[in-house]
C-alpha positions in Angstrom: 1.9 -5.4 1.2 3.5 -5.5 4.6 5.7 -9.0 5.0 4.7 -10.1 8.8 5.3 -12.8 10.7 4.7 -14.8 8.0 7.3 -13.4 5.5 7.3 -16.8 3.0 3.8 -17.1 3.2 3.2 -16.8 -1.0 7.1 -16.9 -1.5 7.5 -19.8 1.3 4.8 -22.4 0.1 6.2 -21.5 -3.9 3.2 -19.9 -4.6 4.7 -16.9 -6.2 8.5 -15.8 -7.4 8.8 -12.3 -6.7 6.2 -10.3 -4.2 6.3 -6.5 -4.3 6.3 -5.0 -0.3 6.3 -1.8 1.5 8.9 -3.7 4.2 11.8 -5.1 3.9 11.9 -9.0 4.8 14.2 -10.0 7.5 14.1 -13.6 6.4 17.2 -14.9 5.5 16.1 -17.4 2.7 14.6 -14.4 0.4 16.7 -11.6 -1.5 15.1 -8.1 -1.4 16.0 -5.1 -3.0 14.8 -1.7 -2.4 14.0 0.1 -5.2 12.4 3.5 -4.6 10.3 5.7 -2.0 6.9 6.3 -3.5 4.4 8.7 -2.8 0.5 7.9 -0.5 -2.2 9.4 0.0 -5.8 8.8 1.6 -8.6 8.5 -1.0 -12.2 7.9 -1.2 -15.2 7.2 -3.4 -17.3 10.9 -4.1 -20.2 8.7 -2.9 -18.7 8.0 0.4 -17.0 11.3 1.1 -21.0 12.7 0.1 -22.1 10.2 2.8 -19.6 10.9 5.2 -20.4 14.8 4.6 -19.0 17.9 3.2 -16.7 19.7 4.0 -14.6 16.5 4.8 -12.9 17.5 8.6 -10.9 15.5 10.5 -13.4 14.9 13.5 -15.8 13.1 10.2 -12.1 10.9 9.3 -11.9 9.3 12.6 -15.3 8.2 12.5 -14.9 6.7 8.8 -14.4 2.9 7.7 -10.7 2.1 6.0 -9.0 -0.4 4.2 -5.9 -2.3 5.6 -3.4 -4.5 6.1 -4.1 -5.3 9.5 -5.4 -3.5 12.3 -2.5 -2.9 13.6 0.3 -0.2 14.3 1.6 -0.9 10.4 -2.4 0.4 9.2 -3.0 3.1 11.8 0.5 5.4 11.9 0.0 6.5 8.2 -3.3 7.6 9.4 -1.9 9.5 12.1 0.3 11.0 10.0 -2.2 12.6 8.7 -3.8 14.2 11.3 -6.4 11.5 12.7 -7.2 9.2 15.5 -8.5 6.4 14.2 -8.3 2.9 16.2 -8.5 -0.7 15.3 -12.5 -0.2 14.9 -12.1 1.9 12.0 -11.0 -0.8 9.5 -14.0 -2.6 8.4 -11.8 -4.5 5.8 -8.9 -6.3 6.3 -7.1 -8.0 3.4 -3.6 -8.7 2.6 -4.6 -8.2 -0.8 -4.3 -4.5 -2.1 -6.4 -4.8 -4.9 -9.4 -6.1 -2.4 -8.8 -2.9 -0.2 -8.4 -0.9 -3.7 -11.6 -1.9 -4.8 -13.3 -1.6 -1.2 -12.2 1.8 -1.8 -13.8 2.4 -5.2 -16.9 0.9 -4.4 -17.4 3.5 -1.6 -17.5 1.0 1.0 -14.1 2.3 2.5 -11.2 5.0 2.3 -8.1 3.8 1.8 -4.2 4.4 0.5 -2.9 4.3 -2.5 0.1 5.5 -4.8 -0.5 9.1 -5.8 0.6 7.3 -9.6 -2.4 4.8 -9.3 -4.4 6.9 -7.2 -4.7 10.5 -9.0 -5.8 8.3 -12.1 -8.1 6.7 -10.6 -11.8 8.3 -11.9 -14.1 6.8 -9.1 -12.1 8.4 -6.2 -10.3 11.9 -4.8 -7.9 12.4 -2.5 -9.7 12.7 1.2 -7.5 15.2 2.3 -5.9 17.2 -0.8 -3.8 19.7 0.8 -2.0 17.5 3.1 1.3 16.1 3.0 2.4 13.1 1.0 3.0 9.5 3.0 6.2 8.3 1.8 6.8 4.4 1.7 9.4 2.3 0.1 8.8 -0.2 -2.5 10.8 -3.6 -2.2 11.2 -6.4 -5.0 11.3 -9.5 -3.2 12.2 -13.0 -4.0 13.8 -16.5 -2.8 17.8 -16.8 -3.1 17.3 -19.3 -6.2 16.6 -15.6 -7.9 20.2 -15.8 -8.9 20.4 -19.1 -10.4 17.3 -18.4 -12.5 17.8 -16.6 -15.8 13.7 -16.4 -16.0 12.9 -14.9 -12.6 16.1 -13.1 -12.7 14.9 -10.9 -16.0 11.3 -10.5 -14.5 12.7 -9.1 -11.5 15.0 -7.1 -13.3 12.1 -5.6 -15.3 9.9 -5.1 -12.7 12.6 -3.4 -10.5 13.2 -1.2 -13.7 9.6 -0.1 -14.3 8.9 0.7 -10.7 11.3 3.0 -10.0 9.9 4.9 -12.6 7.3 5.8 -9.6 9.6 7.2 -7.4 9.2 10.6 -5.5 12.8 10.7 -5.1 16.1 10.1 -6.5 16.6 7.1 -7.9 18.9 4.7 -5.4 
């Protein structure tokens, strides 16, 4: 959900309205609006924490296959967070697509992040590593400037900046 180097790539070629992100744009033709801090966590498919072996251990993590963004920095910190050493080899898929890396994730062919809210819901996965800490990241409602002159993307926007920070591990802003 990260906006790179190519911040307008949906928004820019008018392919979507609004785009939900975990970064705040820097582009000066979009609005963005930060609206809460949601808790992460690692999670995995019983059938691949059964293949990677019990009792899961950090030295068995940094050998596993994740989900991400990118290989980058922006995929590998939250990782590190959490204990491991993992590297650019580690992610066997790379989508900017959430619910591709989701689903790579409930299929058992990776491990991956999600919200605690989506996550702890979820029946085909567990949390990897149940006693750590909690990976915070910010949610961001982004759209182009027009957003103010139209009454439609304006009250979907509105609604969806409404719901979501009903997620928030925090204070609302």
């Amino acid at each position: 959900m990260a906006i790179t180097s190519n911040e307008l790539s949906n928004l820019g070629q008018r392919e979507a309205d609004i785009a939900i992100r975990n970064i705040q744009p820097t582009h000066p033709d979009l609005v963005a609006k930060k609206i809460c801090d949601v808790a992460a966590r690692l999670y995995g498919s019983k059938e691949y924490l059964d293949k990677l072996g019990r009792p899961i251990t950090v030295a068995k993590l940094n050998k596993a296959e994740f989900a991400g963004f990118n290989r980058s920095d922006e995929s590998i910190i939250p990782l590190c967070e959490l204990g491991l050493s993992v590297t650019q080899n580690n992610f066997s898929v790379v989508s900017e697509n959430h619910l591709v890396q989701w689903e790579n994730t409930k299929l058992g062919i990776t491990l991956g992040m999600m919200i605690e809210a989506v996550g702890d819901r979820e029946p085909l996965v567990e949390r990897v590593l149940p006693d750590s800490e909690v990976i915070i990241f910010p949610i961001w409602l982004v759209a182009h400037k027009q957003l103010k002159s139209s009454k439609r993307i304006r009250a979907v926007f509105d609604l969806l900046s409404d719901s979501l920070s009903e997620l928030s591990v925090v204070d609302p802003l």
